[in-house]
SESE-451946 format. One record per residue (C-alpha): residue in three letters; x, y negated, z negated. Coordinates in steps of 0.5 Angstrom, whole numbers, plus 500, padded with zeros to 3 digits. Layout:
SESE-451946
ALAXYZ...
This chain:
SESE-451946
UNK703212855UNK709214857UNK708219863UNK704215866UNK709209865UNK715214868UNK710216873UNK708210876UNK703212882UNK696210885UNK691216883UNK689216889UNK697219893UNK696225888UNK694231891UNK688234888UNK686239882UNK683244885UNK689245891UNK694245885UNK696254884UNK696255877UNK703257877UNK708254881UNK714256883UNK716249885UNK718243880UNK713239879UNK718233877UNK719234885UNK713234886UNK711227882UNK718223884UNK716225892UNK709222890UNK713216888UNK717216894UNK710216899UNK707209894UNK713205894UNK714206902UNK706203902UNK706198896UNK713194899UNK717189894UNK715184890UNK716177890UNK721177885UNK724183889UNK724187885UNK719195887UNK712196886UNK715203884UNK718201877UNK711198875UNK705200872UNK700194872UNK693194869UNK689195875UNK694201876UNK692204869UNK685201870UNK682207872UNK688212868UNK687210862UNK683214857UNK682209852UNK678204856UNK675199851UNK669199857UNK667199863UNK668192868UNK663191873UNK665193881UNK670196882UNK677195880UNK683195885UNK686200885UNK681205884UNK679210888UNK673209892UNK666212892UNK666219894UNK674219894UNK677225891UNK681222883UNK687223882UNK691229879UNK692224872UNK685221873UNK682228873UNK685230866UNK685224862UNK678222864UNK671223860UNK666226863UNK670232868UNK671239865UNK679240866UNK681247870UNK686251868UNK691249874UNK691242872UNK693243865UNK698249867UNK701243871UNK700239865UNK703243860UNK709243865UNK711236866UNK710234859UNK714239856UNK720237861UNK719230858UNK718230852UNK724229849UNK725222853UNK719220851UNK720220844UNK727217845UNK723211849UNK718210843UNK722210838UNK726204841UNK720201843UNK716201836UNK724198833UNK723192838UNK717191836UNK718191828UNK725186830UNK720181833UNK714182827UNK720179822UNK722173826UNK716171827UNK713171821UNK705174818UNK700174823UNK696168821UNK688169820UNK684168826UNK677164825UNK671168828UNK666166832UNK661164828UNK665160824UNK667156831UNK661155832UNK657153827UNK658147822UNK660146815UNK654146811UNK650149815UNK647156814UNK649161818UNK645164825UNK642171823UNK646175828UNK643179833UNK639185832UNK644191833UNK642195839UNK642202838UNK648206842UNK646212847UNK648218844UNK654221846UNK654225852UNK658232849UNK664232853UNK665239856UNK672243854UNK676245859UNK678253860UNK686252856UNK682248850UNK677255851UNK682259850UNK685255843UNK679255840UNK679264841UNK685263839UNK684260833UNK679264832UNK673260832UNK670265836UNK662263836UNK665256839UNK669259845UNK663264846UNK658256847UNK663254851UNK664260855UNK657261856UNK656254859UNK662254864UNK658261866UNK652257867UNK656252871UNK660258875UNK652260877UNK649254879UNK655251883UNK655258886UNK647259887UNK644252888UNK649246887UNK651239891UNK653241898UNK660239899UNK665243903UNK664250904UNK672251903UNK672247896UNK666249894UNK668257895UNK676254891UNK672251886UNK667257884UNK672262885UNK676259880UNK671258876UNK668265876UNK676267875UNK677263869UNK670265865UNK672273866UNK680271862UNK676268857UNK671273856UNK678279856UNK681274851UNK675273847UNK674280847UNK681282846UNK681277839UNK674280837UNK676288838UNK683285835UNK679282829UNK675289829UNK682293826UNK684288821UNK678287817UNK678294816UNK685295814UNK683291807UNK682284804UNK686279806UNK690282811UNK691279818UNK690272819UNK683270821UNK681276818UNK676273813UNK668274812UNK667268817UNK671271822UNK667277822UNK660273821UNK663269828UNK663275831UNK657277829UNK654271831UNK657272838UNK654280839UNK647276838UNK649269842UNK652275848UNK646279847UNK641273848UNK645271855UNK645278857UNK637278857UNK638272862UNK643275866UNK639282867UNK641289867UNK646289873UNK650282870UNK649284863UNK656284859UNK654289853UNK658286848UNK654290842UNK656297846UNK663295846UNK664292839UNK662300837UNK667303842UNK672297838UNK669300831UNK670307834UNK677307837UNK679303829UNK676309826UNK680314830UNK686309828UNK685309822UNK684316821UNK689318825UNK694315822UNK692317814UNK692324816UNK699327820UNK703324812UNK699329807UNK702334804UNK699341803UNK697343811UNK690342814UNK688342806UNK692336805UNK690333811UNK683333809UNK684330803UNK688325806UNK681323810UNK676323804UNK681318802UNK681314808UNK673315809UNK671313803UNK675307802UNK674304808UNK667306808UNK667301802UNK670297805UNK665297810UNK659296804UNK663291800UNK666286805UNK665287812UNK657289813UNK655282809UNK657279814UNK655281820UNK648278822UNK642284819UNK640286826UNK646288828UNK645294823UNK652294822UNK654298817UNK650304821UNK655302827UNK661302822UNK658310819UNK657313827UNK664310829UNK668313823UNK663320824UNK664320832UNK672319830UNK672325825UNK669329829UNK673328835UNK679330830UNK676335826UNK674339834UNK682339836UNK684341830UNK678348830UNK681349837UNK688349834UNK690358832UNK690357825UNK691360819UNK686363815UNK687359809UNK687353814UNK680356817UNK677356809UNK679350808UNK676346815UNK670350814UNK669348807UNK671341808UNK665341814UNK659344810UNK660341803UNK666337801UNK664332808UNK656332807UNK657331799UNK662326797UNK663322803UNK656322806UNK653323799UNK655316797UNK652312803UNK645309804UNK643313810UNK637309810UNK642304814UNK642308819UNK637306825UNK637312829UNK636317824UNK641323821UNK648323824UNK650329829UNK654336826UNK661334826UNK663342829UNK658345835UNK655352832UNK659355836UNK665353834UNK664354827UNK661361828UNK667361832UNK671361826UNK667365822UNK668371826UNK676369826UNK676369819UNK672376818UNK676379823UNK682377820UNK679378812UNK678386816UNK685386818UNK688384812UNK684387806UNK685394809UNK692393809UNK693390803UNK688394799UNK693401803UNK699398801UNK697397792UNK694404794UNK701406795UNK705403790UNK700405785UNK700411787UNK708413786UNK708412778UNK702418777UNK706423777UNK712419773UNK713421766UNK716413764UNK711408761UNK706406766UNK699401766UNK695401772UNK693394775UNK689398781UNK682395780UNK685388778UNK689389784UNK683390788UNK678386785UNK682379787UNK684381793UNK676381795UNK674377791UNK679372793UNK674372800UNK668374797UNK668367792UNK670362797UNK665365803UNK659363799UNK661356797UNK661354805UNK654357806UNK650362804UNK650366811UNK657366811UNK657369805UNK653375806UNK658377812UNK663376808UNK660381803UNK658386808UNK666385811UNK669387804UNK664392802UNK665396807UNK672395807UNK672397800UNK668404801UNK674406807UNK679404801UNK675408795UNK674414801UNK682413800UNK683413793UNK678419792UNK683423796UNK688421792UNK687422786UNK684430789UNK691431791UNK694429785UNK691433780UNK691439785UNK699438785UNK702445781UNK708439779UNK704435775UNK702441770UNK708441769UNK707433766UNK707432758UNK699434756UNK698426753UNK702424759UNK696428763UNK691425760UNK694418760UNK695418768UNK687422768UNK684417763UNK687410767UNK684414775UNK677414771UNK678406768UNK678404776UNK671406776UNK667401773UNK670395776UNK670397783UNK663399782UNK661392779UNK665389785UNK660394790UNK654393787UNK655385787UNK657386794UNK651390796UNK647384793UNK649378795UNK650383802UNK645383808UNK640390808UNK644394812UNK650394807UNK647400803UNK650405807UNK657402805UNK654401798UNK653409797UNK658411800UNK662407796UNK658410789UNK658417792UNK667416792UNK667413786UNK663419782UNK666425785UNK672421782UNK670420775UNK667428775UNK673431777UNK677426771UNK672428766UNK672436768UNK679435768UNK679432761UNK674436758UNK678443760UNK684440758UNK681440751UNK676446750UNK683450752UNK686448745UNK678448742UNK677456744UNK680459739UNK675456735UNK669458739UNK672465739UNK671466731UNK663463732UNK657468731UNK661474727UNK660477720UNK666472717UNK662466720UNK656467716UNK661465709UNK666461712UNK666454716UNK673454718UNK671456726UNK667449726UNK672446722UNK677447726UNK672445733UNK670438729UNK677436727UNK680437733UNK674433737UNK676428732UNK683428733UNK682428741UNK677422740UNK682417739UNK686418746UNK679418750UNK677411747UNK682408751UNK677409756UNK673404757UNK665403755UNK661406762UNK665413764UNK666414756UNK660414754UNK660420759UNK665424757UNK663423750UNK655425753UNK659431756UNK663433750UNK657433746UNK653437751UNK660442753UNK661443745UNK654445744UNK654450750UNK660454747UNK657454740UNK651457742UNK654462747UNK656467742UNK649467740UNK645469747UNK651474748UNK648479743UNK654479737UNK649479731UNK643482730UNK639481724UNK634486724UNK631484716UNK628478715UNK634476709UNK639476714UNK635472720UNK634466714UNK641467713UNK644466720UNK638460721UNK640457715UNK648457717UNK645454725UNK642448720UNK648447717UNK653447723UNK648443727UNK649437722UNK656437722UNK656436729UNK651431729UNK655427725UNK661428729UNK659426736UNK654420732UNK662418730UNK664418737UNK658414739UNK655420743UNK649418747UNK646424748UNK641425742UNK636429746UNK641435744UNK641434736UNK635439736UNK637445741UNK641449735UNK635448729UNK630450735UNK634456735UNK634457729UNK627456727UNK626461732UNK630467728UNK627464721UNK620464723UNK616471722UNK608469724UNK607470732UNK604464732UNK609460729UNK614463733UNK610462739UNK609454738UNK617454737UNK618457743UNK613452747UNK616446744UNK624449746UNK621450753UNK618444753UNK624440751UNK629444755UNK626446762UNK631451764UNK630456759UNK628462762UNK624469760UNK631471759UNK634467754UNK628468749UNK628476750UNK635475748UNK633471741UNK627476741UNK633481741UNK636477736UNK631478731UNK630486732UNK623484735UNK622490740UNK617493745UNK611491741UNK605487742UNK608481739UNK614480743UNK610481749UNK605475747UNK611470746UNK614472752UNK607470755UNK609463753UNK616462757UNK612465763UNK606461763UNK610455763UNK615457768UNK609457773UNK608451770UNK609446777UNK611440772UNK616446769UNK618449775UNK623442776UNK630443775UNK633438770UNK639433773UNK645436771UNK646432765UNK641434761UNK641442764UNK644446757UNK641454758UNK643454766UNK650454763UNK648459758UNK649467761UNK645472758UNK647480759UNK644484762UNK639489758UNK640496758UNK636501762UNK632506759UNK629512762UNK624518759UNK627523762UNK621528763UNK616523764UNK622520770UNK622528772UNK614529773UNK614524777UNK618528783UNK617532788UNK620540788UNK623537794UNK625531792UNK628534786UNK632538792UNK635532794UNK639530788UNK645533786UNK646538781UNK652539777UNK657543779UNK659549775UNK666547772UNK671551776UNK674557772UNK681556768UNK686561770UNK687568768UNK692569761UNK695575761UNK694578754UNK698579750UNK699586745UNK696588739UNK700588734
């Protein structure tokens, strides 16, 4: 070998291994060249002069060489002695004794100094050696043995039987042989080899040969520092090989299925030894491979979040990304792999969950945006839970569920941030549309309002977003805007009395007026839809801002809808005015005029919409009727015979049917005041006191707030006076006024009489019979008539 022939020396001048540093800071070719030095002086000159130094004879390289072809009896010359320590060279090239890593530091020194004058020498030799081969010709064919010894003809002896060798002893690696093997990722391998060297650390260490105390604690010291190396690379490359198979197939060298199955196969082989080993001395490798997998985890999501567009929204998007395609990853490639008992799709899951809850907590502890808070706590609560969890085996994991991502009351913590600001900013965006709407009532430009619109998305944008995070959520965010919107109805009712309570706005053209009135009461029916779903999907103790809510919106649409019909019967007056007189009995222009005008005016209210309409309309039909049968209870007609209370009974019919039709027209729903008038009627036209009697029953029963009054005034009517008829009938109306069912006001959409005045009727005294009845002295008491005071004297005049 070329070193050993530049070399030269006895092994047994060279220092030995184990007091060798691992690095040095002197040239190891000093070293050597003094070495030489020190045998030439030993060995002398040869005969022919020439010095040992320069020549390697075999009994030199006798015990150097590793490829001995066997073993010669004794002891050769030259070799070191039993119990004589090899040398440096006999230590590294012989069989049988596990290299340190100081001896293969030195190594690795002196043949990287020399390797390019050895290559030269040998390629100089192997052209001397091809020179010599052409002079002297092919090699001829040697006879064997057998055929030496045995003679021509004869057969041949059967040769001996072959004794079977003797299994080959495995040669122990040394610590850099180790390391190459981590290094080229053959992991399970590295992990035997370490295992042996840790076995032998403790045995040379705990009961070994005795030897010198001070060798002895070298060489297990050594030991023990080359098994922690070998264990920190062996870690280095597994926890290394850890982030690169999860950054996809075929990135990384090594970074394969068999990679992963060895380092599995090294989980198990560690777990195994740590048993040995005890609980103090365990290495727990498996804990630390799912610390790798999570630092990986926090890696890996870490670097696919900060790049996302679209906030925290994006970001979050950008890490169901990664879950999900790491996860697979996990599913399809990396969990196979590993050994089964190692659960390793379940350490993969905790390690990707542990990461993400980490980011998800720094991220809640930031001061976000409301919209930010909307979209971690959805993200939390459904987005996580169904699409990522949704898609792996749960079953896979052996410890049953995994944690919450967020502690409760850090996500209580953000619900209350986001109710306080939805408060904050409802109230305030809600007073700002207000505002601005409220400055074109009193324009008279073309104008629609889109106030409840306006309203109803600026909560519902909060009301529809809280309930698909959870449900509880969802009704504090109902119960937050509700009563939020009772504070802004309690507003807009103020508003709109202050407006219609402006002298200026009278001054606004009629169907500008009846515009703006109409568009206030169409906000109605969607805020109240919005309040009564809020009311719903809200806790128990919303019903107080539900009513409050109502109750706002109610005065609003009665004050409209009176504003409305005033409005109109202002201009129907006159019509109502010519009903009930001489000339109505012949002519229907007065109730021509009242259905035309109802009808005209109709088509402007049908711009309302379905709910409050219905109402206006029900209040028409009802306010029409009352005006109608008005001048009837004031006493303008009296019809003492029975042609004329026909006649006054047939026109009742006739003008009750024509206002049936009309309000049938404009879809009227109060169908109960159809059979007000015809009841009237019937009471006029009707001669028998028992028939009158049973109509007057069925009036009352009808409509309970009639009064004794009103049938003394039909009573009156018809020319039915102090009689004992009149009084039987009268008997009627009393009997069911003390009646406990009759004695229950109506509501007030269904009240007609109570909004019918009846004068009051005459008194008429007897004058004789009131003057018995008095005492002289109290006849004293009342003042008499003063006698009219005497007129001033005329002077008479002369006759003529």
């Amino acid at each position: 070998m070329p070193i050993l022939k530049s070399l030269g020396v006895a092994d047994s001048k060279v220092p030995r291994a184990g007091t060798l540093p691992l690095r040095s800071s002197r040239n190891p070719f000093e070293e050597v060249s003094g070495l030489e030095e020190e045998e030439a002086a030993e060995l002398g000159a040869l005969p022919n002069g020439t010095s040992c130094r320069r020549r390697a004879t075999l009994e030199k390289l006798a015990g150097l060489s590793p490829f001995r072809l066997g073993k010669t009896p004794g002891r050769r010359a030259g070799s070191p002695r039993d119990g004589q320590p090899r040398s440096f060279l006999g230590r590294v090239l012989s069989p049988g004794i596990r290299r340190s890593s100081a001896d293969f530091g030195l190594l690795a020194r002196l043949q990287g100094s020399r390797a390019q004058g050895d290559e030269e020498a040998a390629g100089e030799a192997a052209r001397r050696l091809a020179f010599l081969r052409l002079g002297r010709g092919p090699k001829p064919r040697r006879a064997s043995l057998a055929e030496r010894v045995v003679p021509a003809g004869e057969a041949a002896p059967e040769p001996p039987p072959k004794v079977p060798e003797p299994p080959k002893v495995k040669e122990p690696l040394s610590v850099l042989e180790i390391l190459s093997l981590i290094q080229q990722r053959e992991l399970a391998r590295a992990d035997e080899h370490i295992l042996e060297l840790e076995a032998e650390e403790l045995a040379s260490s705990g009961g070994g040969a005795p030897g010198p105390p001070k060798a002895e604690g070298a060489g297990g010291g050594r030991r023990a520092r080359d098994v922690a190396l070998l264990y920190e690379a062996l870690q280095r490359e597994m926890w290394a090989l850890v982030r690169e198979t999860l950054a996809g197939p075929g990135l990384g060298a090594g970074s394969g299925a068999g990679a992963v199955a060895q380092l599995g196969q090294v989980l198990v082989q560690e777990e195994a030894a740590d048993g040995r080993r005890g609980p103090e001395a365990a290495r727990k490798l498996r804990a630390r491979w799912a610390e790798a997998v999570a630092r990986a985890a926090r890696e890996r999501l870490e670097a696919a979040a900060p790049g996302a567009p679209g906030g925290l929204a994006g970001q979050l998007e950008a890490l169901r990304g990664r879950l999900l395609e790491d996860m697979g990853v996990v599913r399809g490639r990396l969990a196979p792999s590993y050994p089964a008992g190692l659960g390793a799709f379940g350490v993969y899951l905790r390690g990707y969950h542990g990461a993400l809850a980490e980011w998800m907590g720094a991220a809640a502890r930031r001061r976000l945006p409301l919209a930010d808070r909307y979209a971690l706590l959805h993200w939390h609560n459904q987005v996580y839970p169904r699409e990522v969890l949704g898609l792996v085996d749960m079953v896979a994991l052996e410890n049953g569920e995994l944690g919450p991502l967020l502690s409760p009351g850090t996500l209580r913590g953000l619900e209350d941030e986001c109710v306080t600001d939805v408060k904050a900013q409802t109230r305030a965006a809600l007073l700002r549309v207000l505002q601005e709407d409220g400055e074109h009532w009193g324009s008279t430009e073309d104008w629609s309002s889109n106030l409840a619109q306006d309203v109803c998305e600026l909560l519902e944008e909060h009301t529809e977003r809280a309930p698909r995070i959870s449900q509880e959520f969802g009704e504090r965010m109902a119960h937050c805007c509700l009563g939020g919107l009772a504070e802004f109805l309690q507003s807009f009712q103020q508003r709109v009395e202050r407006f219609h309570e402006n002298p200026g706005v009278r001054e606004l053209p009629p169907d500008t007026y009846i515009s703006r009135t109409i568009s206030l009461v169409n906000c109605g029916p969607p805020l109240r839809a919005l309040a009564e779903r809020l009311a719903r999907v809200g806790p128990p103790e919303s019903e107080p801002a539900r009513e409050a809510a109502a109750s706002a919106l109610d005065r609003v649409i009665r004050l409209c809808h009176r504003i409305l019909t005033d409005l109109l019967f202002q201009e129907l007056q006159p019509h109502f005015s010519k009903l009930m007189r001489r000339k109505w009995l012949s002519s229907s222009e007065a109730l021509d005029g009242i259905v035309g005008t109802l009808g005209a005016k109709a088509l402007a209210l049908r711009r309302m919409q379905d709910e409050p309409y219905q109402a206006l309309v029900a209040e028409l039909h009802r306010r029409a009727l009352v005006e109608y049968v008005r001048p009837l209870f004031r006493g303008r007609l009296r019809c003492g015979s029975a042609r004329t209370r026909s006649r006054v009974a047939g026109r009742l019919r006739e003008d009750a049917a024509q206002l049936e039709r009309l309000f049938r027209r404009l879809e009227s729903q109060a169908s109960w005041l159809d059979a007000v008038v015809p009841r009237l009627a019937e009471v006029l036209r009707l001669e028998d006191t028992p028939s009158i009697q049973m109509e007057v029953g069925v009036l009352v029963r009808d409509y309970p707030d009639i009064r004794q009054k009103h049938v003394a005034t039909l009573l009156d009517i018809r020319g039915l006076r102090h009689t004992a008829a009149r009084q039987e009938i009268l008997a009627v109306t009393r009997d069911l006024e003390l009646c406990e069912v009759a004695a229950l006001s109506p509501p007030r959409d269904r009240a007609f009489f109570a909004d019918i005045p009846v004068p009051r009727p005459p008194i008429c005294l007897s004058l004789p019979l009131f003057l018995g009845r008095l005492t002289l002295s109290r006849l004293a008491c009342l003042p008499w008539p003063r006698p009219p005071a005497p007129s001033p004297l005329r002077r008479p005049q002369a006759r003529r």
